[in-house]
N, C-alpha and C positions, 0 to 999 in steps of 0.2 A: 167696275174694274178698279177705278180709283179709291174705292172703300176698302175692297180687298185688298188693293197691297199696301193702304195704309195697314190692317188690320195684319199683316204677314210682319210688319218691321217693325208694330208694337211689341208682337211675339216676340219674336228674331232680339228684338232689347232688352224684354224681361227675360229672354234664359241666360242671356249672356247675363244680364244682373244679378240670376239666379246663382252661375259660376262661379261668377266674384263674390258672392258669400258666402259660396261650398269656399274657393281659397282663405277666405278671411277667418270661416269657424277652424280651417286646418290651422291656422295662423296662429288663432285665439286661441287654443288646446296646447301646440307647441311654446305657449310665452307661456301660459297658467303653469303648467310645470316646471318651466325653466326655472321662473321665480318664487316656485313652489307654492304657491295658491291652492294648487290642485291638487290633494293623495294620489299618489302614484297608481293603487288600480283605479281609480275612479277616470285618471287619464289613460293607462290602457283600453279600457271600455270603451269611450269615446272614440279611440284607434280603431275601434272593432277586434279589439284580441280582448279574450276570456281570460280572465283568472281566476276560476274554478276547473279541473280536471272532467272534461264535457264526458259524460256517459256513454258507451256505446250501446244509446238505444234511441226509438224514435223522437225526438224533439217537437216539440211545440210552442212557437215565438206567440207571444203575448207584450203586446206596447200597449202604455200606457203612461200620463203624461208625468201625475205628479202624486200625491197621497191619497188625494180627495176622490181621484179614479178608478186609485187601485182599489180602496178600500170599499167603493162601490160592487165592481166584479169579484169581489173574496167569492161570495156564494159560486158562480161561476168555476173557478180558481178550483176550488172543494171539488163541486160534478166533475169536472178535468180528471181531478187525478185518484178521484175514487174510481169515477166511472172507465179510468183507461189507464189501469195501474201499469201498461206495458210502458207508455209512453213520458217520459220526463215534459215537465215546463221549465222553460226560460224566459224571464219577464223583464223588460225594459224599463225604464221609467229616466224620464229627461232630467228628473231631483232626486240625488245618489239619498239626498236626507231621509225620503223614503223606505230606501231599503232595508234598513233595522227594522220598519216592523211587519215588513215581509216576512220576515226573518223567524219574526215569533208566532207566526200563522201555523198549527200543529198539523191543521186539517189541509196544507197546503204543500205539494211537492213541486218544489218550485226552487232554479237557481234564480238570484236577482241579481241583476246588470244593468249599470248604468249605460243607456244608448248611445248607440254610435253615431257619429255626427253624419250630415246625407251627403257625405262627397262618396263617390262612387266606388271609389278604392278601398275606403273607408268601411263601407258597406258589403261589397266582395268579401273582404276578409271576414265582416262578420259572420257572413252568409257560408265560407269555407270551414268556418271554426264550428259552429253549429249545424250545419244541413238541417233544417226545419222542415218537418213535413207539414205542416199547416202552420198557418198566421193568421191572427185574431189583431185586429186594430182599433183600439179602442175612442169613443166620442168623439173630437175633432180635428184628431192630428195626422196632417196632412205631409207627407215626405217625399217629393217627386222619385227622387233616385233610391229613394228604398221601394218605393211600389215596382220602378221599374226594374229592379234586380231579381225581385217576387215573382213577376211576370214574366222574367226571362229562364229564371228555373221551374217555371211551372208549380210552383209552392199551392196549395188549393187556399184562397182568404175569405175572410171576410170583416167587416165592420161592425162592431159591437158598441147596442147605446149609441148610435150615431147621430152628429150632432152637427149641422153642414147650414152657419147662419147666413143671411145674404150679403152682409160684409165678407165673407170666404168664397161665397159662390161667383162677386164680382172678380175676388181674386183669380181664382180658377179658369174664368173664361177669358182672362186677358193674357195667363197663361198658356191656356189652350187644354182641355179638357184630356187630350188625350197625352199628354205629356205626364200627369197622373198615374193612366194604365189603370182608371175605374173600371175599364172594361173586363179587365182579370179578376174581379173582386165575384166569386161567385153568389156573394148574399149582404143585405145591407139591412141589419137589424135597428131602426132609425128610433129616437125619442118622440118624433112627430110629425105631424102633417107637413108642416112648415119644412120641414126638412128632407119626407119626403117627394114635394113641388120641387125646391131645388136639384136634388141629385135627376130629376124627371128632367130637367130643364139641361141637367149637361149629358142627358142619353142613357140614361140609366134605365133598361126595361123596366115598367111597373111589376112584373110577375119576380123582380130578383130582390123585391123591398117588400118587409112588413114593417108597419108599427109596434113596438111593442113600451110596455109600460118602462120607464124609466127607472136601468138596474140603480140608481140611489136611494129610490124608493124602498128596497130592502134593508136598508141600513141598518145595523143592527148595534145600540151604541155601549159603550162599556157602561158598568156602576161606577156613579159619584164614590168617586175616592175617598177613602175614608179620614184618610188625614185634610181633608178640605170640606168636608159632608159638615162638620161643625165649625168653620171658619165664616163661611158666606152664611146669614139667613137671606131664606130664597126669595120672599117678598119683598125684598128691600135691594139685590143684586142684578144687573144689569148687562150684560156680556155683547160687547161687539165683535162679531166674529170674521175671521179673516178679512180684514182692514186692507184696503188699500189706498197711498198716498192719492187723495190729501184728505180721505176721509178720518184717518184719525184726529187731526186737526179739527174738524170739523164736528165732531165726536165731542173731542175736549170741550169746546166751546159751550158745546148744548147741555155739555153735563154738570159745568159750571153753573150754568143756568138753574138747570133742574136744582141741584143742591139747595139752590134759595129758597125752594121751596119744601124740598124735599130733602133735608139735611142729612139723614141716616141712608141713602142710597149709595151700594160702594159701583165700581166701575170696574169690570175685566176688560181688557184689551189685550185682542186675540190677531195681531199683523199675519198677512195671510204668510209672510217670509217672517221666520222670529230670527233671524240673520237681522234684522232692522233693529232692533233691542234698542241700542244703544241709540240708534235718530228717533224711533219712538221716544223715548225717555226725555229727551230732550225737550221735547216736543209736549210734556207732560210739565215739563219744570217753568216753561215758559209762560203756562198758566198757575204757579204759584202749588202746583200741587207735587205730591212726592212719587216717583215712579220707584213699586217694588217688585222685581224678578217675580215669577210663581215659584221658582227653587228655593225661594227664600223666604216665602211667607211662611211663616211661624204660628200664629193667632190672626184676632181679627185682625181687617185695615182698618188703620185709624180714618179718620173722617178726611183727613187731607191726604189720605194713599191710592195710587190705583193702581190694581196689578197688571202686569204685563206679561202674557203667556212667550216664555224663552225658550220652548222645547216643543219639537215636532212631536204629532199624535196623540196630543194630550185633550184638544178641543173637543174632541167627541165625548169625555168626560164632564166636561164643563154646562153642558146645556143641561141638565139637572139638576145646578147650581142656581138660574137665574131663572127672575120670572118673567126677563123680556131677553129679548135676542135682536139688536139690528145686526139685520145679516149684510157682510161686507160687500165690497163691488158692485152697488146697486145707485150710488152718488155719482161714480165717475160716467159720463156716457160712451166709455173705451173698454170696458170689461165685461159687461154683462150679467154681475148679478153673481151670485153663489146658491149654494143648494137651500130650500125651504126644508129638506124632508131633515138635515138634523133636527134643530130646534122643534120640529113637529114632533118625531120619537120622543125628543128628549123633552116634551111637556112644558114649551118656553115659547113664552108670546114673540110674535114675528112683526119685527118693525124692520119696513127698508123703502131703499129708493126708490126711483121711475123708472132705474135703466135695468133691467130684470130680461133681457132676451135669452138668458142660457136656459132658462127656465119658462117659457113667457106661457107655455100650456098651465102652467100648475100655478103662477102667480096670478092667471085670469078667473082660475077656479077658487082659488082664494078668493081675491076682488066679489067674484059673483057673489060669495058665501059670507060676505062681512068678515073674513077669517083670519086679518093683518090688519094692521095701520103702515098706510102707502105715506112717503112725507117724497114731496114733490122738488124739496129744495132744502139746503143746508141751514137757514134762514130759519126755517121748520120746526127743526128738528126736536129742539127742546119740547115744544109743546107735546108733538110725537110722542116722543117718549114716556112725557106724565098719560099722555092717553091711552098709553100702551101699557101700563102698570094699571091704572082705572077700569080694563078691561080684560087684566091680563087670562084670569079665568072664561072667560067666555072666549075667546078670541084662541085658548089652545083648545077647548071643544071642539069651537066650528073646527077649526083646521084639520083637527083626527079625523073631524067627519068627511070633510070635505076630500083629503086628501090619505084614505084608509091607508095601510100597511098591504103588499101584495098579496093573491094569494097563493100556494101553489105555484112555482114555474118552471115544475120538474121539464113539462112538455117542449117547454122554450129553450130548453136546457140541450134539450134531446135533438131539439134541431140544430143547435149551435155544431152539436157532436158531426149530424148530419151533413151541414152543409159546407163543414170541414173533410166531411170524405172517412172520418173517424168512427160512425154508428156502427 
């Protein structure tokens, strides 16, 4: 008895904490535009008002978080709106910076909106403005008062690429599972086992979840840019990709290093936010070396330059440039790693951290397959890297091997359709 209603007034504290952040994102939205921080529709959206002329035809809500996401479900996006030329898309994403290249997606009918923030009011109105007959929620993002707006109109969802680590699934049940409204989710298309156990663990039937292969895995990456195909030679170019503080630091140090031995290596740096430019840069000066924009590289770097990617969606071009790849967020033990499958497309040895959970199915399959170099600690890294270039050919083998390209996932597709109610 005494457990349970401690366990009732943790809940009872965390919604009411959850409140006070629904007021303080309302807060934060209304100061960002006061003080003009924010584009005027990019703070509409957030309000949940459209600033696109909404169709009068069937709608289908599609969230997702940030570039890296969306650009995973494009394939998806295509089946949509080929397959169900009645029905428009509207797609959310929490980073307005993404939406430009929504934008240029031919095969995709889709408006892009930046999401609305989860205060409840906030959400209604999005929910009045659009009436969505179905909703697709993509990998990990979790929105108490948008699920439960979903569930109160009867919307058919489901979870796409679902990605539910055990750091969220503590969240959740302190929460209280049902506060989510998982239960209205008719289908939970998951990246893994792991992810299936937990959703099992807050009540989820097993027969409402498949595994299915992880949609980044499709990835499909642009060509090496032509104006850059002759600036980097690839056995000598090194690309850290979407960097997070304090791994660029950390980064610089090793590559410092390396140079001493390996003097003709140049260095990309790819901040997972290229909003960071200018503290990256910094951050580059302070080890003696020259930070130059990628808008601005003209010829080679000189020996003392490294570039610094300033522009969203360009990275996907980039790993056909180098012949190692430390892929970011795998140093910090707070983020989990970033995707292996570009640099794998894109034919670039994979060097990264311990902390790898976003991915930890396809980093194990690697590990088994000798198919990366793992560096354990920052301390490392240096070495890492010269080892990651001494191997780099064998080491993007095993990886294709290890980790093939999909085949076929028209049929997954078809269910997606299906367990939206849309087939």
């Amino acid at each position: 008895m005494v457990l349970a209603a401690q366990a009732l007034e943790e809940r009872l504290l965390i919604r009411f904490l959850t409140a006070m952040v629904s007021v303080l994102l309302f807060l934060w939205v209304r100061l960002s535009a006061l003080i003009g921080q924010t584009p005027r529709e990019v703070t509409r959206n957030r309000l949940g008002r459209a600033t696109v002329e909404v169709p009068n035809v069937p709608i289908i809500w599609v969230h997702t978080a940030s570039l890296g996401e969306l650009t995973a479900i494009r394939p998806v996006l295509a089946y949509l709106s080929a397959r169900h030329s009645a029905h428009h898309l509207v797609v959310t994403v929490n980073n307005e910076r993404a939406l430009p290249v929504l934008a240029t997606w031919d095969d995709v009918r889709a408006f892009g909106q930046v999401a609305p923030i989860d205060v409840p009011q906030v959400v209604a109105r999005f929910m009045a403005a659009w009436s969505p007959v179905a909703f697709i929620n993509v990998e990990a993002e979790l929105w108490p008062n948008r699920f439960a707006a979903l569930a109160a109109a009867g919307t058919p969802s489901i979870f796409l690429n679902g990605r539910l680590s055990d750091k969220s699934l503590a969240m959740v049940q302190r929460l209280g599972a049902d506060a989510l409204h998982l239960g209205h989710f008719s289908y939970f298309f998951a990246q893994s086992s792991a992810t299936v156990t937990n959703l099992q663990t807050l009540g989820v039937p097993p027969a409402k979840i498949e595994i299915t292969r992880n949609l980044k895995a499709m990835v499909d990456l642009p060509s090496v840019r032509a104006d850059l195909a002759g600036v980097f030679r690839r056995d000598r170019t090194l690309l850290a990709a979407s960097t997070h503080p304090p791994e660029e630091a950390e980064v610089l140090r090793a590559y410092c290093t390396l140079r001493k031995q390996r003097p003709d290596v140049r260095l990309i740096l790819s901040p997972r936010h290229p909003r960071r430019l200018q503290e990256v840069a910094a951050l580059v000066r302070r080890v003696a070396l020259d930070p130059v924009p990628l808008s601005d590289v003209s010829g080679t770097p000189a020996g003392n330059q490294v570039v610094i990617i300033d522009e969203l969606g360009v990275q996907p071009g980039l790993y056909g440039l180098a012949a190692v790849t430390f892929v970011g967020g795998s140093l910090p033990p707070d983020i989990g790693g970033h995707t292996p499958y570009e640099p794998i497309r894109g034919g670039s040895a994979i060097l990264a951290g311990p902390h790898t959970a976003n991915f930890m199915a396809e980093y194990r399959i690697l590990a088994a397959a000798g198919a990366y170099v793992r560096v354990d600690t920052a301390a490392d890294l240096a070495r890492a890297m010269a080892e990651a270039f001494d191997h780099a050919g064998e080491l993007v083998r095993q990886a294709g091997q290890a980790l093939p390209p999909p085949g076929d996932l028209h049929d997954t597709f078809a269910r997606i359709s299906e367990k939206l109610g849309l087939a």
